[in-house]
PDB file of N, CA, C and O in Angstrom:
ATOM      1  N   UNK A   1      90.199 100.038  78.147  1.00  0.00           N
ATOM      2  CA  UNK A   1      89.114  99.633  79.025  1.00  0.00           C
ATOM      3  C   UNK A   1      89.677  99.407  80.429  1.00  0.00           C
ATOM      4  O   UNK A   1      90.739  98.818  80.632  1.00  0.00           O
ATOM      5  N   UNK A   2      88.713 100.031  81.600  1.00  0.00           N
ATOM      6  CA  UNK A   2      89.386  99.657  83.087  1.00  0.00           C
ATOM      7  C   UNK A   2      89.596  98.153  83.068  1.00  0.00           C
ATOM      8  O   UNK A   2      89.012  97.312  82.384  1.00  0.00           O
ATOM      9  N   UNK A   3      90.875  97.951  84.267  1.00  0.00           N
ATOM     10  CA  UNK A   3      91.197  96.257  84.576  1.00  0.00           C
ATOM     11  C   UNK A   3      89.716  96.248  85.870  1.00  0.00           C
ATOM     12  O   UNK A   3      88.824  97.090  85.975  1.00  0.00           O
ATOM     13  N   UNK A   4      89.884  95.259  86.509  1.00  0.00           N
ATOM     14  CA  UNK A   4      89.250  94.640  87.375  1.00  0.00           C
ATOM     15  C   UNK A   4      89.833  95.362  88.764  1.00  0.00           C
ATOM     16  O   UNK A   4      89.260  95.634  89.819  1.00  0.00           O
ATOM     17  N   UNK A   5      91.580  95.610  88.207  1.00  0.00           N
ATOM     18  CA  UNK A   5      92.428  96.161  89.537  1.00  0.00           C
ATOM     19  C   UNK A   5      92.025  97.219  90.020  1.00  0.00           C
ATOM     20  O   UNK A   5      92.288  97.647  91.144  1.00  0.00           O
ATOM     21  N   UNK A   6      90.976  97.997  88.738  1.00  0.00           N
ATOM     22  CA  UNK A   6      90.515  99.185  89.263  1.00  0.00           C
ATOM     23  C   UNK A   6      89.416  99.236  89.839  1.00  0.00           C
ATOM     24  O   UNK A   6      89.144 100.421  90.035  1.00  0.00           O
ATOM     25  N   UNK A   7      88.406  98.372  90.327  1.00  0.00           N
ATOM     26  CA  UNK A   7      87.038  98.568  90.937  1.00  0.00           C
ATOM     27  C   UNK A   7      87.685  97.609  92.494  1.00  0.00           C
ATOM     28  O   UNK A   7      86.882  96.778  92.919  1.00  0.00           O
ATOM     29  N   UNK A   8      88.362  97.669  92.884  1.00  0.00           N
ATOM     30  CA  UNK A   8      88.703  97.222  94.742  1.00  0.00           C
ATOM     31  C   UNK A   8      87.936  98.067  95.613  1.00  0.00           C
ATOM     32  O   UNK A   8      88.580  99.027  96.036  1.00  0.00           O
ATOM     33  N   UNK A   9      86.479  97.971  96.091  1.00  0.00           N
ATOM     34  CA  UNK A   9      85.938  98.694  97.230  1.00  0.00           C
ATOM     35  C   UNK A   9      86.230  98.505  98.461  1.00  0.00           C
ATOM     36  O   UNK A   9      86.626  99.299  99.313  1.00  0.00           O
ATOM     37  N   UNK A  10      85.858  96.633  98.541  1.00  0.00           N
ATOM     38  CA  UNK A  10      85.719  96.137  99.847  1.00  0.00           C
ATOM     39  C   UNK A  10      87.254  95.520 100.264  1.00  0.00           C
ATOM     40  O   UNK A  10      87.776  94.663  99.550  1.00  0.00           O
ATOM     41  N   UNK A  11      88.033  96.123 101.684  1.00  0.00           N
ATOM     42  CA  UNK A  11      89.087  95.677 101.794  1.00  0.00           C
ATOM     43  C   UNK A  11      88.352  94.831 102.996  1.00  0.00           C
ATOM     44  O   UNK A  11      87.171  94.790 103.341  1.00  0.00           O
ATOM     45  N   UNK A  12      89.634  94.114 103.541  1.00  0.00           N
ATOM     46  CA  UNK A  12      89.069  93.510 105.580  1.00  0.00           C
ATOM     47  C   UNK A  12      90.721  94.557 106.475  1.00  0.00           C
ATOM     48  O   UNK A  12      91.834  95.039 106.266  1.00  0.00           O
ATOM     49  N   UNK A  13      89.987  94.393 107.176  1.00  0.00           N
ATOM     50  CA  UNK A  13      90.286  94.554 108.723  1.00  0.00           C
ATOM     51  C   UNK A  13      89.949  93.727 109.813  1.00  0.00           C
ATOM     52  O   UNK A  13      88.925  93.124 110.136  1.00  0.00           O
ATOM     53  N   UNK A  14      91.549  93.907 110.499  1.00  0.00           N
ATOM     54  CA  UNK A  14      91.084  92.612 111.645  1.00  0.00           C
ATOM     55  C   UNK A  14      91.269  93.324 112.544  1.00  0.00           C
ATOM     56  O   UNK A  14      92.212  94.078 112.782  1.00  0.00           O
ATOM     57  N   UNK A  15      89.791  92.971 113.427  1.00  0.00           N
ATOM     58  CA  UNK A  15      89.648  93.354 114.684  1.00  0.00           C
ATOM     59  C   UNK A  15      90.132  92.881 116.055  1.00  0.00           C
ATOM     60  O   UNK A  15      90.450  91.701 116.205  1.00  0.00           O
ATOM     61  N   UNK A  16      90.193  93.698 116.992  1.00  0.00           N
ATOM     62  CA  UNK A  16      90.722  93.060 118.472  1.00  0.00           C
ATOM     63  C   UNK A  16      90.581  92.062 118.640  1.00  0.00           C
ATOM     64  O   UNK A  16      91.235  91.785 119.646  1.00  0.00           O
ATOM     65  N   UNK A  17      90.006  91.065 118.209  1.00  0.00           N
ATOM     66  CA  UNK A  17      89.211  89.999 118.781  1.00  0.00           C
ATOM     67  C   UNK A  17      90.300  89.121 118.423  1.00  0.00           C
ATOM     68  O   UNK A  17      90.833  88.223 119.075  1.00  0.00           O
ATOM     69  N   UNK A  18      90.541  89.585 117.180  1.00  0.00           N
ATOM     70  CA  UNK A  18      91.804  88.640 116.341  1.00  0.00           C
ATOM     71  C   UNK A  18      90.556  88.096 114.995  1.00  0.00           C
ATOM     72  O   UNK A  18      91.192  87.323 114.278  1.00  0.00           O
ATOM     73  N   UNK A  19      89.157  88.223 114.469  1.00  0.00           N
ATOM     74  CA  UNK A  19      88.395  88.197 113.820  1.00  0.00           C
ATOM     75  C   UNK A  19      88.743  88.988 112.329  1.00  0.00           C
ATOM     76  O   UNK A  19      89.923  89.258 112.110  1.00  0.00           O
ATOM     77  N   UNK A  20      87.972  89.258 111.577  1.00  0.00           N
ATOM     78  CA  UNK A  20      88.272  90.046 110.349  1.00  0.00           C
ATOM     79  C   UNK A  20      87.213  90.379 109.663  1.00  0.00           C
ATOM     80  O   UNK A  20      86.575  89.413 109.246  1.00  0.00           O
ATOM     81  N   UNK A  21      86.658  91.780 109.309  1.00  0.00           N
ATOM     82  CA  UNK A  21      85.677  92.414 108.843  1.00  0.00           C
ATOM     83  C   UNK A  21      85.946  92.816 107.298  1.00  0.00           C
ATOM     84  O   UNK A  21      87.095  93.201 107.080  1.00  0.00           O
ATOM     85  N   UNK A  22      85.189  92.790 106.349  1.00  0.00           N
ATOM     86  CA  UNK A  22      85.149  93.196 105.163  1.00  0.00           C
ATOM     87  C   UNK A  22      84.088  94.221 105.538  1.00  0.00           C
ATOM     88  O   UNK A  22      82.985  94.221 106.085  1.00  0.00           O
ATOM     89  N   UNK A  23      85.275  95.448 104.771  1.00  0.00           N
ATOM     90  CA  UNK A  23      84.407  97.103 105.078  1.00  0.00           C
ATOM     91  C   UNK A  23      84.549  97.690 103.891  1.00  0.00           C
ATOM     92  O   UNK A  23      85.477  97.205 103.243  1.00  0.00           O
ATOM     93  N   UNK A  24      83.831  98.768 103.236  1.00  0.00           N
ATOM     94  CA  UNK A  24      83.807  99.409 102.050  1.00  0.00           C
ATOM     95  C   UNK A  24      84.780 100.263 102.025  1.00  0.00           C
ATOM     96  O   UNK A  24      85.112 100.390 103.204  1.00  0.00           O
ATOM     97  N   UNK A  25      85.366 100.854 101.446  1.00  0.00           N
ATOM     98  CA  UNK A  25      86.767 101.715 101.880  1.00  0.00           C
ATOM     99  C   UNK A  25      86.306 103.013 101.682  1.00  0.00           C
ATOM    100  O   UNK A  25      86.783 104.009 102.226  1.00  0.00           O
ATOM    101  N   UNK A  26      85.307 102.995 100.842  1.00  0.00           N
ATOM    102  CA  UNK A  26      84.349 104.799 100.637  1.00  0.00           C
ATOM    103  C   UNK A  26      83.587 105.141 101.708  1.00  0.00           C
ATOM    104  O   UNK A  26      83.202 106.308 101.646  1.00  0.00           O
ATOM    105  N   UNK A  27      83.088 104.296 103.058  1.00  0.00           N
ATOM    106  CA  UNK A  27      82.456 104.657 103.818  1.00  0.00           C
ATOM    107  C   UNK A  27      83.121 103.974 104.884  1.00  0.00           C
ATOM    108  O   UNK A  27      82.669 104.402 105.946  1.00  0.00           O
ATOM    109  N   UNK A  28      84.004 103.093 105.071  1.00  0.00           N
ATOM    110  CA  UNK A  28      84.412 102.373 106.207  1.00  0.00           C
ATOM    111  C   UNK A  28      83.253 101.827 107.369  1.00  0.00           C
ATOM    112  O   UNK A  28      83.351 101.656 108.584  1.00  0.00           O
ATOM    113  N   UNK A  29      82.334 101.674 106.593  1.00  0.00           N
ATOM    114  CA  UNK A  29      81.100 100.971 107.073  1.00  0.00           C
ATOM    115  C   UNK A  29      81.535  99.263 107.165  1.00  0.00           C
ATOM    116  O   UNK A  29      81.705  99.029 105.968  1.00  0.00           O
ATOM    117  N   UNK A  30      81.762  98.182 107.766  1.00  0.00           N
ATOM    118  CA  UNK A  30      81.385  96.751 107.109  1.00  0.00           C
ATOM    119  C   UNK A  30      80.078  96.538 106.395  1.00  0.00           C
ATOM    120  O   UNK A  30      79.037  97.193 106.427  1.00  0.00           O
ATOM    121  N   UNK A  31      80.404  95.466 105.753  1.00  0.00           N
ATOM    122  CA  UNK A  31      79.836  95.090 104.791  1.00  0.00           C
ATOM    123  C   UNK A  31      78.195  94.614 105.330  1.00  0.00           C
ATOM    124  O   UNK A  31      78.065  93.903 106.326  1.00  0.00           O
ATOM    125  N   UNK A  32      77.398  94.943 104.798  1.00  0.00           N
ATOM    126  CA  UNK A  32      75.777  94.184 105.362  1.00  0.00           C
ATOM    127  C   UNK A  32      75.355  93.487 104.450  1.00  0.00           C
ATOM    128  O   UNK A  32      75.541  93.895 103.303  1.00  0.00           O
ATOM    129  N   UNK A  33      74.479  91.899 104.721  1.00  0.00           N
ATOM    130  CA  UNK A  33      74.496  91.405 104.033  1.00  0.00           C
ATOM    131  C   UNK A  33      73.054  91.234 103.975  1.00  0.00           C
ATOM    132  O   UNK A  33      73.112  90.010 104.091  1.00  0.00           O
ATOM    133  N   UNK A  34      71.885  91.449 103.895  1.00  0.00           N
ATOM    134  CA  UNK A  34      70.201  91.104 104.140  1.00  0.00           C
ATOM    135  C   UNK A  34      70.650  92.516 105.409  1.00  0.00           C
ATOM    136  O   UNK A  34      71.241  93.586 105.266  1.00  0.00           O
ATOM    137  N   UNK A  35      70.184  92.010 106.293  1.00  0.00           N
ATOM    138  CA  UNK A  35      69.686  92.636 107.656  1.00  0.00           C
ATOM    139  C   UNK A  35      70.937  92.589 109.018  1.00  0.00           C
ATOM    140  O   UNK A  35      70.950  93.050 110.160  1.00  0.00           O
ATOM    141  N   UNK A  36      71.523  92.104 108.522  1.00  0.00           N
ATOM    142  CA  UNK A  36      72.708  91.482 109.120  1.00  0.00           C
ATOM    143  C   UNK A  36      73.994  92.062 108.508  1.00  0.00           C
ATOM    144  O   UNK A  36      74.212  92.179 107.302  1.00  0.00           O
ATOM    145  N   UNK A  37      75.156  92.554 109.935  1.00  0.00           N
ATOM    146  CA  UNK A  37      76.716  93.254 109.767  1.00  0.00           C
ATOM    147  C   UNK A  37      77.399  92.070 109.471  1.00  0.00           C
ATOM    148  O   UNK A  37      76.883  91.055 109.938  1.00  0.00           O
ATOM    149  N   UNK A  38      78.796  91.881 108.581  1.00  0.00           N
ATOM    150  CA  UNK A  38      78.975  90.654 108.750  1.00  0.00           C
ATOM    151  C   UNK A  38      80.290  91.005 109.170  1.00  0.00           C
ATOM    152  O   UNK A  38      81.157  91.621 108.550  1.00  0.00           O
ATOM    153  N   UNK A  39      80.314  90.382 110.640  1.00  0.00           N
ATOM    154  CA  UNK A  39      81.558  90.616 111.278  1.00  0.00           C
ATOM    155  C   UNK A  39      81.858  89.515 112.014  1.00  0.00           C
ATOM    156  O   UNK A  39      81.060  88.650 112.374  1.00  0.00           O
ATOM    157  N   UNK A  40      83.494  89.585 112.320  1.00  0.00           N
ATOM    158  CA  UNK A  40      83.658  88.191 113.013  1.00  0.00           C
ATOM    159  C   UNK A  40      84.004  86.730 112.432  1.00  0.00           C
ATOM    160  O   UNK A  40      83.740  85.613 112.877  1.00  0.00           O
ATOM    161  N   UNK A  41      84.758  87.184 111.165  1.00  0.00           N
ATOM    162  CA  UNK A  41      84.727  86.056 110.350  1.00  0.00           C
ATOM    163  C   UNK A  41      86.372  85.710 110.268  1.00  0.00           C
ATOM    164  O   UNK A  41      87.151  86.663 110.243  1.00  0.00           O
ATOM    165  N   UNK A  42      86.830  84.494 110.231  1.00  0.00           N
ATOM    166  CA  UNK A  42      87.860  83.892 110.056  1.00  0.00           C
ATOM    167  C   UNK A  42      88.519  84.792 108.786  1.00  0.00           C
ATOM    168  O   UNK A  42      87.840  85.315 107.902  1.00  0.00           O
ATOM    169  N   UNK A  43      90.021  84.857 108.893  1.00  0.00           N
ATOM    170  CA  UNK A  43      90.344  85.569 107.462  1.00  0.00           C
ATOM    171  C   UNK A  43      90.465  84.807 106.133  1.00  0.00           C
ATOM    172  O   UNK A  43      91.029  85.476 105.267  1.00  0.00           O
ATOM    173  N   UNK A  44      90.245  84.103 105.914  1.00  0.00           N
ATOM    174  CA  UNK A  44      89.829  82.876 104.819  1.00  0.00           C
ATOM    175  C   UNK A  44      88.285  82.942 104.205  1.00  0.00           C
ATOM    176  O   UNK A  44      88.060  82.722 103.015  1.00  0.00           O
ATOM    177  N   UNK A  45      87.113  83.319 105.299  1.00  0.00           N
ATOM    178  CA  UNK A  45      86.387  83.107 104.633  1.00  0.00           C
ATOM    179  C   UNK A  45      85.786  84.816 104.178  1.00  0.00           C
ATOM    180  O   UNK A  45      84.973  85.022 103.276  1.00  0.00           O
ATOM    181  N   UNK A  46      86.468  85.979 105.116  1.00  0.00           N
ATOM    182  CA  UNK A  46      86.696  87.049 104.559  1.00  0.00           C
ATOM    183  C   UNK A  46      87.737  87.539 103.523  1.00  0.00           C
ATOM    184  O   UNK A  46      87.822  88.743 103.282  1.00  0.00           O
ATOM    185  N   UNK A  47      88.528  86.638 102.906  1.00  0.00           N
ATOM    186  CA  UNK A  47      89.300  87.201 102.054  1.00  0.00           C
ATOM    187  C   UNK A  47      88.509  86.788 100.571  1.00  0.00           C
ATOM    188  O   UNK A  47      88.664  87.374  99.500  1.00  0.00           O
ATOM    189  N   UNK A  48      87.557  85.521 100.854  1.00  0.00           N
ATOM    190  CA  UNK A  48      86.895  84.768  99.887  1.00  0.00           C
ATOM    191  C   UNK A  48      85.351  86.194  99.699  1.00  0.00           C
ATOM    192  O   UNK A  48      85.033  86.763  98.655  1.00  0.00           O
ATOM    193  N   UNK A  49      84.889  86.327 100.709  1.00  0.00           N
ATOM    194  CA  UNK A  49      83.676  87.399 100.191  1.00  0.00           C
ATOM    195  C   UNK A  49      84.165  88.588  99.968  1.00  0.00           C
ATOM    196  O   UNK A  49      83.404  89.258  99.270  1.00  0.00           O
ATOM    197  N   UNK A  50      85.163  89.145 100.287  1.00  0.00           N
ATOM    198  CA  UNK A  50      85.744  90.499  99.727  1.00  0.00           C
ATOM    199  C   UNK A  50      86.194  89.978  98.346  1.00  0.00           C
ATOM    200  O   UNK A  50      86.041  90.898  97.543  1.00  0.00           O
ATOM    201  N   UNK A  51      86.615  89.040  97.833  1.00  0.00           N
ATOM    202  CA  UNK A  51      87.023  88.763  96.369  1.00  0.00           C
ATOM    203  C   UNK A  51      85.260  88.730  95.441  1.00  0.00           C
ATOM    204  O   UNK A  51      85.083  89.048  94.265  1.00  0.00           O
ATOM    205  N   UNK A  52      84.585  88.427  96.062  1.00  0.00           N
ATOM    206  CA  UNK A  52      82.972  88.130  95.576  1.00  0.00           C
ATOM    207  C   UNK A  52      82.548  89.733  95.663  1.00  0.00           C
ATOM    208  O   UNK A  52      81.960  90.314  94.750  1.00  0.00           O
ATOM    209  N   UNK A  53      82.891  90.262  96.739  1.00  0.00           N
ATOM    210  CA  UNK A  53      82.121  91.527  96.263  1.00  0.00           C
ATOM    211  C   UNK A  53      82.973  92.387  95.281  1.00  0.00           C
ATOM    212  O   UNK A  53      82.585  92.695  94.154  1.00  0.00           O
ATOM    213  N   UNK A  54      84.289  92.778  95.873  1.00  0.00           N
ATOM    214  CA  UNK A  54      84.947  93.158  94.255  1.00  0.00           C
ATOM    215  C   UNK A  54      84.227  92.827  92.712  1.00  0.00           C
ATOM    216  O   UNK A  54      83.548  93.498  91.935  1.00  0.00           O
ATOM    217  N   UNK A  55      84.700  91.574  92.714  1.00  0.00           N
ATOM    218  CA  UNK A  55      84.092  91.311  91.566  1.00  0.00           C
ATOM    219  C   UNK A  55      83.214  91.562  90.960  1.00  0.00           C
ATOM    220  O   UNK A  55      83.314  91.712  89.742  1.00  0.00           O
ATOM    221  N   UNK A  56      81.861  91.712  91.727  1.00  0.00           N
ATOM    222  CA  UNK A  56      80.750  92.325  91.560  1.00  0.00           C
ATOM    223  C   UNK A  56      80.606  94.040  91.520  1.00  0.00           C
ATOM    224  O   UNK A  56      79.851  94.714  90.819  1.00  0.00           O
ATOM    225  N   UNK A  57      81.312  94.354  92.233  1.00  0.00           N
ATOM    226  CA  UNK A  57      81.103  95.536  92.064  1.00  0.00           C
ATOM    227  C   UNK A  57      81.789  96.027  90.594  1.00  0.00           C
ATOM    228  O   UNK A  57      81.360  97.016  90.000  1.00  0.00           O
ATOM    229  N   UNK A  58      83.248  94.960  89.933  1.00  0.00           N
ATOM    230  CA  UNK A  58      84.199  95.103  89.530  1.00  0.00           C
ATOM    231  C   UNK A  58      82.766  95.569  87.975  1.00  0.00           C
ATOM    232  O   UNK A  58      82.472  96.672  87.515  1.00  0.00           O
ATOM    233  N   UNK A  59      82.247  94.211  87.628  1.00  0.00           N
ATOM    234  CA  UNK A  59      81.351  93.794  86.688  1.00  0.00           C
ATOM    235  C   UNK A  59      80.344  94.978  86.516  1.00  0.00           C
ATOM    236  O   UNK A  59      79.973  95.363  85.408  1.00  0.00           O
ATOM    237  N   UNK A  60      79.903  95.563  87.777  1.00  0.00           N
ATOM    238  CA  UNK A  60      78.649  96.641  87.740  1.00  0.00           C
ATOM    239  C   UNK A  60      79.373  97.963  87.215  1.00  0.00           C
ATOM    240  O   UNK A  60      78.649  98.817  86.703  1.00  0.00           O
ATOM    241  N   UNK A  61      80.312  98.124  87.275  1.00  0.00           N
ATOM    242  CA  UNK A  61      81.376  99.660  86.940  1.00  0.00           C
ATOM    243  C   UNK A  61      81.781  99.136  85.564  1.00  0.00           C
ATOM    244  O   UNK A  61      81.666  99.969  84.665  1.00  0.00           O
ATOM    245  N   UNK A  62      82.151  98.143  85.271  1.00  0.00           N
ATOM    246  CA  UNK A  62      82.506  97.992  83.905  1.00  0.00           C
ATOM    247  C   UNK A  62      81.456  98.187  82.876  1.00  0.00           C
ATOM    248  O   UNK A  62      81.724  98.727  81.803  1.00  0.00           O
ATOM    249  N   UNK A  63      80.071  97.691  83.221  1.00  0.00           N
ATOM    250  CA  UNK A  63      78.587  97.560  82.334  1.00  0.00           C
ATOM    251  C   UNK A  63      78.204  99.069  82.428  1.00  0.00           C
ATOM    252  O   UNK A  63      77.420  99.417  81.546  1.00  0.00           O
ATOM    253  N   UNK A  64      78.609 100.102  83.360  1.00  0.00           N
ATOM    254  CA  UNK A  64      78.304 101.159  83.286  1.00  0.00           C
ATOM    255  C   UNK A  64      78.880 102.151  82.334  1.00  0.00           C
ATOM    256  O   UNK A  64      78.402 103.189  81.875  1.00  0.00           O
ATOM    257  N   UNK A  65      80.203 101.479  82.129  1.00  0.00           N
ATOM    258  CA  UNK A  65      81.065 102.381  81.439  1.00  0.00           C
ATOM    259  C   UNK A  65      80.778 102.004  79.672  1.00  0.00           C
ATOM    260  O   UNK A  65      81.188 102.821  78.846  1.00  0.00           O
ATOM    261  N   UNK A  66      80.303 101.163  79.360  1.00  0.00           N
ATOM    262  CA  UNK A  66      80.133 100.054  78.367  1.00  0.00           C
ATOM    263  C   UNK A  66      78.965 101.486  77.658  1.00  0.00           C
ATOM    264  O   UNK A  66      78.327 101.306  76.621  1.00  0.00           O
TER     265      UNK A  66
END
């Protein structure tokens, strides 16, 4: 059965600003969250929602394969 190690979409990148973006790595889009880019975030609280979306995505690829 896949690990978890295998569903990693969303990495970050830090921007000029010195900020940090969580972006999809299949489209290098950042991440949108409602209506809203979410950019500009401390790397703490982007390393915390890139672990949340992994996961989620981790869970949706595993139930598929199931």
């Amino acid at each position: 059965m896949p690990t978890y190690s295998n569903f990693r979409r969303y990495r970050l990148r830090q921007e000029l600003d010195h900020t940090w973006t969580v972006f999809d790595i299949f489209t290098g889009v950042a991440v949108s969250m409602g209506a809203s880019v979410v950019v500009g975030m401390d790397e703490e609280f982007a390393l915390g929602l890139a672990a949340v979306l992994n996961a989620a995505y981790a869970l949706q690829r595993v139930r598929a394969d199931v």
